[in-house]
C-alpha positions in Angstrom: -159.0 -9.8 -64.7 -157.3 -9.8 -67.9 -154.9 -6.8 -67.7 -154.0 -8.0 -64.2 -152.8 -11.0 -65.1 -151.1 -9.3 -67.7 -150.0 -6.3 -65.7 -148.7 -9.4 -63.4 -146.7 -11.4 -66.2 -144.9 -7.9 -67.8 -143.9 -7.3 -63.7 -142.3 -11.0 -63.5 -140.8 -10.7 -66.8 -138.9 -7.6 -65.8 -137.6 -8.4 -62.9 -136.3 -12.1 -64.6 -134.5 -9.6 -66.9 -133.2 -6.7 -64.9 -131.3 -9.0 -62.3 -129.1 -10.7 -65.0 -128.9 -7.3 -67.3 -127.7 -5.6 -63.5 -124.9 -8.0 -63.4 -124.0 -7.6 -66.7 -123.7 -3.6 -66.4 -122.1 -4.3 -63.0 -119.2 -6.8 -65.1 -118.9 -4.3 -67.5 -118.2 -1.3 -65.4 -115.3 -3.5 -63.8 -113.9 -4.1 -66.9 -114.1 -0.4 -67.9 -111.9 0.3 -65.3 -109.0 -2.3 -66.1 -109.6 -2.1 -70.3 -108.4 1.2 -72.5 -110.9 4.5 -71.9 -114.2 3.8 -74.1 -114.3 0.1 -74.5 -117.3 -0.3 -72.2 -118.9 2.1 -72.6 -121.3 2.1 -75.9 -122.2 -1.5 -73.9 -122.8 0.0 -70.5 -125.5 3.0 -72.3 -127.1 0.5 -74.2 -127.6 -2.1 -71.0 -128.7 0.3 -68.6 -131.4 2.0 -71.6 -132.4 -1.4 -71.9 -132.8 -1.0 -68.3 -134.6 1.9 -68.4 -137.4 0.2 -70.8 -138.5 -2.4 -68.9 -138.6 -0.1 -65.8 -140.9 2.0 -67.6 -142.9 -1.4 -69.0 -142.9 -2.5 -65.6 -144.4 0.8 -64.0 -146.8 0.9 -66.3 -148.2 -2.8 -66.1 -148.4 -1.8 -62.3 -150.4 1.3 -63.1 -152.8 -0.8 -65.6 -153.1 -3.6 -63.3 -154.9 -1.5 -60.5 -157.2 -0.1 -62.4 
């Protein structure tokens, strides 16, 4: 019961994360287009690998929470 509710906790957390982190690499890929080449973009790699972590976090608390 343990890892579920863990499992369950890591899945809410993500997702309170991911929707304002989308909006922030959605903001800056606006801005990349009106600002000078390569002001956005070290901000825009680090967002969407931050992204990419608690995707991963997330499918995994989904994987340990069914078993």
């Amino acid at each position: 019961m343990k890892n579920l509710e863990v499992s369950e906790t890591i899945r809410k957390m993500g997702h309170e994360i991911k929707t304002p982190l989308s909006v922030i690499v959605n903001d800056l890929t606006y801005l990349k287009s009106i600002l000078p080449e390569g002001e956005c973009e070290r901000a825009i790699r680090n967002a969407q690998e931050i992204k990419d972590i608690i995707n991963r976090y997330v499918e995994k608390s989904k994987l340990d929470g069914s078993s």
